[in-house]
N, C-alpha and C positions, 0 to 999 in steps of 0.2 A: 504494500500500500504506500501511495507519495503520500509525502506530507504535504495540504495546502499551506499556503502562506495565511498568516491571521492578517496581515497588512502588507500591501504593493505600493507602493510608489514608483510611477515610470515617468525617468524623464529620457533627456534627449541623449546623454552618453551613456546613462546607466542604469540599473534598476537596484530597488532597495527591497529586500525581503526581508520580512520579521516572521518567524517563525517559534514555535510553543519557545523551545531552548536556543534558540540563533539569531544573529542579525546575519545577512548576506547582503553586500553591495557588490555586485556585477556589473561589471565594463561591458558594452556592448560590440566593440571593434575594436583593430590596432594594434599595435604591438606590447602595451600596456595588457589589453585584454589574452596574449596567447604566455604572456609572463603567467598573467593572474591563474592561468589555469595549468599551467607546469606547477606553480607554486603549491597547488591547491590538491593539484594530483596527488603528489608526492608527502606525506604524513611526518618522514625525517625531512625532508627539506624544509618544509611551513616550519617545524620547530626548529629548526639551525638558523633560515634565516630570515624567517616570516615575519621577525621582528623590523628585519633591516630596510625589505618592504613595506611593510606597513601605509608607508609617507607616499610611496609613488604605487604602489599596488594594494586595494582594497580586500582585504581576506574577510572570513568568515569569522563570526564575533560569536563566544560563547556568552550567554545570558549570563549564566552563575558567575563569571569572571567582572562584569561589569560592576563597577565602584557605583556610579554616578549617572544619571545623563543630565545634559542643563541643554538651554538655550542662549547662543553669545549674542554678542548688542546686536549682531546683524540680521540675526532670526536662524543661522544655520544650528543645527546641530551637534552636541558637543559630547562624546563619550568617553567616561573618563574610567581609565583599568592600571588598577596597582599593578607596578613595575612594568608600567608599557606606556608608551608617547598617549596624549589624547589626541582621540581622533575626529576630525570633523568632518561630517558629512553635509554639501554644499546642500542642503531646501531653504523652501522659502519658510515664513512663520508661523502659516499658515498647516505646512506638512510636518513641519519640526516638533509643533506642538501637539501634531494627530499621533506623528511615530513616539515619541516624547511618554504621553499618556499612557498607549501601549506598555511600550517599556516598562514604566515604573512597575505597571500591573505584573508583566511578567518575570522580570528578574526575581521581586522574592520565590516564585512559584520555585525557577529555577533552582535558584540557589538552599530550596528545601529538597526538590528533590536530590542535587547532590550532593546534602548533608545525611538525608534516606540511604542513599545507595553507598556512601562511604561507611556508614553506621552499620550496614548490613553486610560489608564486607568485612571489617572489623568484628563482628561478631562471627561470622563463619571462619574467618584465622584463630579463634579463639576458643570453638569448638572441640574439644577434645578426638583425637583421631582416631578411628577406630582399627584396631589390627587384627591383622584377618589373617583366620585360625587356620594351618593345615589339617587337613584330615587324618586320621590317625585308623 
């Protein structure tokens, strides 16, 4: 099953997906856009140097990681993630404040569920092992 987007925003270079756990901003053409998508391919690469992209190629945002989001004087969009550049995403005031809303809604969801799923892993480490008997 795909996941729909809970919110689109399509402009003229790129598109903006919000998703239950994700932000996606997608290049629509160019040479920026076949970067965006090696980068994006590749699982070691985005963490080696997904970072270093960031500023000129637009990656996939996880919710639970996100600090912040604000609105700066100009009306774009401003996402702010501990230990990582903030990022802004060029809308008008009008879609910053739509995505904006969103967001806030979804980050705590996020950020419970993977407090859930670490808590759940941490218990199943914890689990005592069971050793299995040969037959006699």
């Amino acid at each position: 099953m795909v996941e729909k987007p809970v919110l689109r925003i399509n402009k003229p270079h790129y598109i903006v997906k919000l998703y239950e756990d994700t932000l996606e901003v997608d290049l629509k053409e160019g040479t920026k856009k076949e970067l965006e998508d090696v980068v994006e391919a590749n699982p070691l690469l985005r963490e080696s140097i997904g970072l270093l992209f960031q500023t000129i190629v637009p990656l996939d945002i996880a919710l639970k990681d996100v600090d912040s989001v604000k609105i700066d004087k100009k009306g774009q969009l401003k996402i702010i993630i501990p230990m990582r550049r903030d990022i802004i995403i060029p809308l008008d005031q009008k879609e910053s404040m739509k995505l904006a809303e969103k967001m806030n809604e979804l980050i705590p969801l996020a950020k419970q569920r993977e407090a859930e799923r670490l808590k759940a892993l941490e218990e199943a480490e914890e689990r005592p092992k069971r050793k299995f008997e040969e037959p006699t």
